[in-house]
N, C-alpha and C positions, 0 to 999 in steps of 0.2 A: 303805233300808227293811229291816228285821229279821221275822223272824218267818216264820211258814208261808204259802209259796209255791204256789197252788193251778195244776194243770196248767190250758193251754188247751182250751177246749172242742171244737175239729179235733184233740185230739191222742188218737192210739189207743191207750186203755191197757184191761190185760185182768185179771181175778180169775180166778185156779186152784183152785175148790176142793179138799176133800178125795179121791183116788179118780181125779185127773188127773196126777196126777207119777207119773213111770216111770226107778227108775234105772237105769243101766246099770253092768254088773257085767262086770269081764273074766272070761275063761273061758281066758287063759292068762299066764303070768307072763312080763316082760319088760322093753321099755323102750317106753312110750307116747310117740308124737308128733299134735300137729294144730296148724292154722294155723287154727283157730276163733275168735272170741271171744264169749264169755257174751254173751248178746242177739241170739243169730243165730235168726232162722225159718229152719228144716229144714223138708223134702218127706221124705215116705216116702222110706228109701232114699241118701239123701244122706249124700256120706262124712262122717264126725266126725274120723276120726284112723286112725291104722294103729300097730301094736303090732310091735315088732322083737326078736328074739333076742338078749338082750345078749353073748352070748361070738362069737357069728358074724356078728352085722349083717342076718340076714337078715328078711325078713319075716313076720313068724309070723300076722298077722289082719289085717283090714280092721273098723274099726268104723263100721256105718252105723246109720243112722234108723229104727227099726223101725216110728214112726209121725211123722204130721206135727207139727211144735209149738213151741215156744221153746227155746231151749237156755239153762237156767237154773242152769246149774254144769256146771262141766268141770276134769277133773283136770290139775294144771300140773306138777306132781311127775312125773319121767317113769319112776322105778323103779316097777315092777306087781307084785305078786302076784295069783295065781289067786285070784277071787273079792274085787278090791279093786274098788271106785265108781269109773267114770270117767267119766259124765257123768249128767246129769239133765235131763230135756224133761217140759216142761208142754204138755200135751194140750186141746186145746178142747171134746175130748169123753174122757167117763169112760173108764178106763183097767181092765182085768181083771188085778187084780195076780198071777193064778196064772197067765199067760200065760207061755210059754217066750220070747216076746222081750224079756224082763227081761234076756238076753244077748246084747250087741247085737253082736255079734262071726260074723262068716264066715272061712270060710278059703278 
């Protein structure tokens, strides 16, 4: 059978509106790793990846979940610049885009 394949009715699918995506932005330049993949539900807090020093190996960041929600793109390119996208989560509740956890990065 050809054509458009309607999901089952048990199956949990979600609408993001506008004002619910939050990207994350690095705050230091390096070499990104995570063991995530696109479609993961995050908890506040929950690690996404951890950013390394490329000439030393060492650890430069930790990047966690600054709210709960889908992980709806994630960066796979592991060279960073300060201020490149490294992931994006969709919130079930409206998000305050002038919020400082636009930077999802601790040290």
């Amino acid at each position: 059978m050809t054509g458009l394949h309607l999901a089952p009715e048990d199956q949990d699918s979600h609408y993001f509106p506008l004002g619910h995506t939050l990207p994350l932005l690095s705050d230091h330049a390096g070499l990104f790793v995570s063991d995530l993949e696109v479609g993961a539900w995050l908890q506040a807090g929950d690690l996404i990846g951890q950013v390394y020093d490329a000439f030393l190996g060492s650890r430069r960041a930790e990047v966690r979940a600054p709210v709960a929600g889908l992980l709806s793109g994630l960066r796979h390119q592991p060279l960073l610049y300060e201020g490149d996208l490294i992931a994006r989560l969709q919130s079930r509740t409206p998000l305050d885009s002038a919020s400082p956890a636009l930077h999802g990065e601790e040290q």
